[in-house]
C-alpha positions as CSV (number, residue, x, y, z in Angstrom):
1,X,12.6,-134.0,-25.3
2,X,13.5,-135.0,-21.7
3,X,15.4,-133.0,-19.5
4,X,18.0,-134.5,-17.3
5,X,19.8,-132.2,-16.0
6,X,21.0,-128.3,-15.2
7,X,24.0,-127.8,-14.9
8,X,25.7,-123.9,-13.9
9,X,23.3,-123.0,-17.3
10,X,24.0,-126.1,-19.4
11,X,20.8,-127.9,-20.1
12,X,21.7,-132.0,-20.3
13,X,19.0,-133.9,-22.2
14,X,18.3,-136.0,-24.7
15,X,15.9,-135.6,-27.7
16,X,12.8,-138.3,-27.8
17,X,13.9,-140.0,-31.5
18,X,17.5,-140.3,-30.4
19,X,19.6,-143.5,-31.5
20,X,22.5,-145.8,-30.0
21,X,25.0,-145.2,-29.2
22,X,23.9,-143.8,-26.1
23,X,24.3,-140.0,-25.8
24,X,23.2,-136.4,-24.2
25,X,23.2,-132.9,-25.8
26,X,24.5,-130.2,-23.8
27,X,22.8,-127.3,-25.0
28,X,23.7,-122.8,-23.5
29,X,22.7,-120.0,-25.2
30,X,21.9,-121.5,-28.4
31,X,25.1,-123.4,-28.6
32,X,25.0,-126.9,-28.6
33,X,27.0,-130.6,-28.1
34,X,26.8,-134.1,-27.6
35,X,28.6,-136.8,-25.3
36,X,29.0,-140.3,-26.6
37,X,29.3,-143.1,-23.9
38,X,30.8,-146.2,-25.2
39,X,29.9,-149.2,-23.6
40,X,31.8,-152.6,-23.3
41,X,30.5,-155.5,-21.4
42,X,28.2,-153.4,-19.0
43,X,30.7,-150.4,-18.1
44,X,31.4,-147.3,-19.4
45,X,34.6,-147.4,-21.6
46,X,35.0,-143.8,-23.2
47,X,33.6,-140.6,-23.7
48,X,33.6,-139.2,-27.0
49,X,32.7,-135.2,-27.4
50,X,31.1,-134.2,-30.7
51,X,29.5,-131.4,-32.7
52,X,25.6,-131.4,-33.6
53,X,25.0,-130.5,-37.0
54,X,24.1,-126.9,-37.9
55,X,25.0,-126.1,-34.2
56,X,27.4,-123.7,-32.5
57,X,29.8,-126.4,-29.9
58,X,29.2,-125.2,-26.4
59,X,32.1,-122.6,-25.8
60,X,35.5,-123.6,-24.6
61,X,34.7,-123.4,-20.8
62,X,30.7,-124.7,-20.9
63,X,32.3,-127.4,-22.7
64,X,34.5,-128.7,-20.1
65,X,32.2,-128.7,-17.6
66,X,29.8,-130.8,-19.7
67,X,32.3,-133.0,-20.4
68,X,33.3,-133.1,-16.4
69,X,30.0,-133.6,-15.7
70,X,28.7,-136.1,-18.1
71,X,32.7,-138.1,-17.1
72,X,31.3,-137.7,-13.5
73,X,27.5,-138.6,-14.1
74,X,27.9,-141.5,-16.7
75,X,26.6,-144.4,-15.2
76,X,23.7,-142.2,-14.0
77,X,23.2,-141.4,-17.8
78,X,22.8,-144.6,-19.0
79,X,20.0,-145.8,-16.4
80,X,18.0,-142.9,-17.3
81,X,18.7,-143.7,-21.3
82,X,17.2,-147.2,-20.2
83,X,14.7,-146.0,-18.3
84,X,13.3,-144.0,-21.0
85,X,14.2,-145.8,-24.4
86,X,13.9,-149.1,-23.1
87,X,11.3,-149.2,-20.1
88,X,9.7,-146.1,-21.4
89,X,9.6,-144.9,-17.2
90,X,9.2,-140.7,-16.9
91,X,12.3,-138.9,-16.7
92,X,12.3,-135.4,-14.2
93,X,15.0,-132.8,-14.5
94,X,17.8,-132.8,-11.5
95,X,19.6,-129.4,-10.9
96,X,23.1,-129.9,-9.6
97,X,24.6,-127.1,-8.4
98,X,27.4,-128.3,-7.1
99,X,30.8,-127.6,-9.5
100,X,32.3,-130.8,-10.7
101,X,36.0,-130.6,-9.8
């Protein structure tokens, strides 16, 4: 299960059998969502937040920043989905500490 990213405590990764459409869980404390990104002709269209079955959803303020952070860090997202599915390259974990505004 790759790590991606932490971000203020929310660990951004994806898990190593995942399927299209391309997505991350956001997982704190035991709580737990996942970003959609739709694509259309090569750029990100939408966003979509969801639950995870049999998880808690990430609580009303660790969900907005995951949501501001994967709005902010799409196209990043996706090359490392690439990288990993498709190329089958390493992925390491970046810690951004900087708040998403």
């Amino acid at each position: 299960m790759p790590k991606l990213y932490t971000y203020f405590g929310i660990i951004i990764m994806f898990y190593s059998n995942e399927h299209e459409p391309i997505h991350v869980h956001g997982k704190f404390q035991g709580n737990e969502s996942k970003a959609e990104i739709i694509i259309d002709n090569g750029e990100v269209k939408e966003i979509l937040i969801k639950s995870v079955k049999g998880k808690s959803p990430l609580p009303a303020n660790n969900l907005r920043d995951f949501k501001a952070f994967v709005d902010t860090y799409a196209d990043e997202i996706v090359k490392k989905w690439i990288d990993y599915f498709v190329l089958h390259k390493k992925i390491s974990c970046e810690n951004i500490s900087r708040r998403i505004k």
